[in-house]
N, C-alpha and C positions, 0 to 999 in steps of 0.2 A: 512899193516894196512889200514884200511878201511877211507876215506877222511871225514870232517863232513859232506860234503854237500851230501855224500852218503845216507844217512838218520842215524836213531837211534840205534844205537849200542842196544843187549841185554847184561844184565849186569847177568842177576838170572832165571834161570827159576824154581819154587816151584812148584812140582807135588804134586795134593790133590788126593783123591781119587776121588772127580765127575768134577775137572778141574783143571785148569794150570795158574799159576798167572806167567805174561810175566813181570819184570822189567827191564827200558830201561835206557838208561844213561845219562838220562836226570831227571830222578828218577820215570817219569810216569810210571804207570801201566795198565797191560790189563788183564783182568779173562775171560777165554775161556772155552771151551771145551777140553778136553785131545786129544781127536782128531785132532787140529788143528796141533798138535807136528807131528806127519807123514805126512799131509796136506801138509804141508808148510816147513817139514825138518828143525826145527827152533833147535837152540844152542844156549849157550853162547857164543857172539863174534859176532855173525850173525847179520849185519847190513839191514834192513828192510828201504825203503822209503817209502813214504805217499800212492804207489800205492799198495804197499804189504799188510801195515797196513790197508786199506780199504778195502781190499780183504779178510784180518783174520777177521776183523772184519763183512762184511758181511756173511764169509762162518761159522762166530761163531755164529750169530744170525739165521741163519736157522737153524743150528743145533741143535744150545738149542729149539729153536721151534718145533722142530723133536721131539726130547727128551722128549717136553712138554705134544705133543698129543701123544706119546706113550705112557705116562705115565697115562694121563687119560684112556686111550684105553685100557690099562689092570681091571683099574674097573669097565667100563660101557663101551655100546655101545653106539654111538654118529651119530647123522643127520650129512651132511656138514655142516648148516646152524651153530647148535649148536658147532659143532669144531670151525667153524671160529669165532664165539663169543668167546667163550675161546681164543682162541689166541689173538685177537684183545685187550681183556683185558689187556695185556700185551703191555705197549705204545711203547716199541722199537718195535714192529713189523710191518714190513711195507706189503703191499698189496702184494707186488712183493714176498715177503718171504712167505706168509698164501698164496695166488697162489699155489707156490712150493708142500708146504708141502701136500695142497690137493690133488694134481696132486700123488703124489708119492704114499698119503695113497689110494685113489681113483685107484690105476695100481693096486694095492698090495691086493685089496678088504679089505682091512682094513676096509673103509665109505662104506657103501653101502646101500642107502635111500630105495631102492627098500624091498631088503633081510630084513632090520630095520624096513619098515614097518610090513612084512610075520610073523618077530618073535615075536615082540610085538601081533598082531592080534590071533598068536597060544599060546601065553603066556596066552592072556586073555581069549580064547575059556576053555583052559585048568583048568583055575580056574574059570569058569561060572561067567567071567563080561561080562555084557553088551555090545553094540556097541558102546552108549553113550561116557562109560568111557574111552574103548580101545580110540577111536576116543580124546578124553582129554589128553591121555598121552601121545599119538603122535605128538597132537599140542604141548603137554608139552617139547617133545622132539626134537621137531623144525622142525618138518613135516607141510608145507606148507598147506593153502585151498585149494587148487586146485587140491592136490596131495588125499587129502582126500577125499574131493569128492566125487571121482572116487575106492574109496573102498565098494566092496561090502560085506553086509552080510545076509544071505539065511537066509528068515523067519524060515524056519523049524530046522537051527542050533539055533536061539536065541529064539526059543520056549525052545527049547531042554533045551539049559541051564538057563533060568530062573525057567524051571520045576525040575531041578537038586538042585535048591536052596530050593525047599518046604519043605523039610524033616527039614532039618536044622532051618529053621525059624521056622517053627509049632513048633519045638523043643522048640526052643527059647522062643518062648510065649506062649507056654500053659498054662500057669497061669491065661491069661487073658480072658474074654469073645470070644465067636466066632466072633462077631462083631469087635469087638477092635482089634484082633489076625489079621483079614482082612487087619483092615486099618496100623497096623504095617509092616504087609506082604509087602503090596501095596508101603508102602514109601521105605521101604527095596531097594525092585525091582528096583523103580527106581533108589534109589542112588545107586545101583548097575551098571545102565546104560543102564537101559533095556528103550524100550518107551512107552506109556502108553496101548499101548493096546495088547503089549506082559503081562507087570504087570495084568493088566485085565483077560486075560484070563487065566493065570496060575492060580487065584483064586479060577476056577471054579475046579481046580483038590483037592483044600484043603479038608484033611480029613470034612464029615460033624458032627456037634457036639453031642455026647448024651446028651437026655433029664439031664439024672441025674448028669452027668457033671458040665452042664452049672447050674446047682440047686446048686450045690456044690459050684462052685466059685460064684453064686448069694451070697448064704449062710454067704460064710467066708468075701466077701467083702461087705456086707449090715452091720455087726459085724463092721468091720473097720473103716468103712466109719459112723457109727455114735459113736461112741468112737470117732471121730473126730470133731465131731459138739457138740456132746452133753454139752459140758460147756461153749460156745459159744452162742449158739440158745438155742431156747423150742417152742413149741406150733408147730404150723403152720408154723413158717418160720425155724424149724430146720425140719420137714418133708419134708418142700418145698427142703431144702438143700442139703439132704442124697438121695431123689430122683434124683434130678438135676443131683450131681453126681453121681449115678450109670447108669441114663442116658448116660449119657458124655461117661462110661464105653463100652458100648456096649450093655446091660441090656433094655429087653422091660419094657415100661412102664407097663401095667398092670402085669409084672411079680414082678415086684418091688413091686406094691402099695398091691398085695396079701401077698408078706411077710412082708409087714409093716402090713395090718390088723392084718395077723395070731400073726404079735408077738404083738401088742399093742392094738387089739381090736377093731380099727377103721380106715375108709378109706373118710373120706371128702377133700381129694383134689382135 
């Protein structure tokens, strides 16, 4: 029989399925890893001193640390910078442990900052965003300045894909004036991630408008637009009003004030 001053007797050991609750005969308890049981060849009976117990315990906290960024690593792919956050959130982990763990995932190419940037960058070519944004999600992802920097991307690829996006928008707003449809485009673009004088010039490829078109949405939204005013206003300041807005619209003015003559028979603004 094992002496006291040999250290703590195990009294129980309860296997769970994700770990192993150690109780010692002094009635403390330790929750580990299942691993630690081959580890350390533990049983009931098996007396443990304060060097062994430091030793499960250190080799249980890298472990679960292990465990922890594998665990995220199956749903996303992660920067070091961003793994060592995660861990760090976790106060039992010490420097010397989040060290380890990078080291291992870092041999294993599990982290790999470089490759992390390459896929994000083809992710976003792929879905025609911008530089901008890529550049945003990488810092999002805990890609350094310095590292970004030093990315480059080729005018003629982020022409390319802001011009990939025209179809789509023009889609999107057809409804509205050619003017208006511009400046919709234009904000698109950039919150896309494009910079402004990629947005700019992809403009110049927008279908251009027909006459009878832009008469038509003049038409239906001159109609709209004062059904909106008209119990509000009268005279001169509900003309002032309906111009204003179809101004605001996209709408030239004197295309405006001709469909106000033709329907109302007069133009003194």
């Amino acid at each position: 029989m094992p002496s006291k001053s040999s250290g703590k007797e195990i009294t129980k050991l309860k296997i769970n399925k994700k770990n192993v609750v150690i109780t010692f005969s002094d009635k403390s308890k330790l929750t580990c890893v299942i691993e630690v049981m081959a580890n350390f060849y533990l049983y009931v009976g098996k007396s443990l001193d304060s060097k062994a117990i430091n030793e499960i315990v250190s080799f249980n906290n890298s472990a679960s640390l292990m465990k922890y960024a594998l665990s995220l690593l199956k749903k996303n792919h992660y920067s070091e910078w961003k793994m060592r956050e995660k861990m760090y959130n976790n106060k039992s982990a010490s420097k010397k442990d989040v060290d380890n763990v990078i080291r291992v995932l870092k041999e294993n190419d599990l982290i790999n900052d470089k490759m992390l940037i390459l896929d994000t960058i083809e992710y976003g070519n792929e879905r025609n965003i911008g530089k901008n944004k890529i550049i945003a999600e990488l810092a999002k992802k805990g890609i350094f300045s310095e590292n970004l920097s030093s990315i480059s991307f080729p005018y003629n690829i982020e022409r390319r894909k802001a011009h990939n996006n025209l179809y789509k928008l023009e889609k999107k707003y057809d409804r509205y004036s050619y003017e208006q449809k511009k400046q919709h485009i234009y904000r698109n673009l950039l919150s896309l991630g494009f910079d402004n004088d990629i947005a700019l010039e992809a403009l110049n490829f927008l279908s251009k408008p027909l006459e009878k078109e832009e008469k038509n949405k003049l038409d239906k939204d001159f109609v709209k637009t004062y059904m909106h005013f008209k119990n509000k206003y009268e005279g001169y300041e509900l003309k002032n009003k309906v111009v204003t807005s179809l101004r605001n619209k996209g709408y030239k003015t004197k295309d405006i004030l001709n469909k106000w003559e033709k329907t109302y028979g007069e133009n003194d603004y």
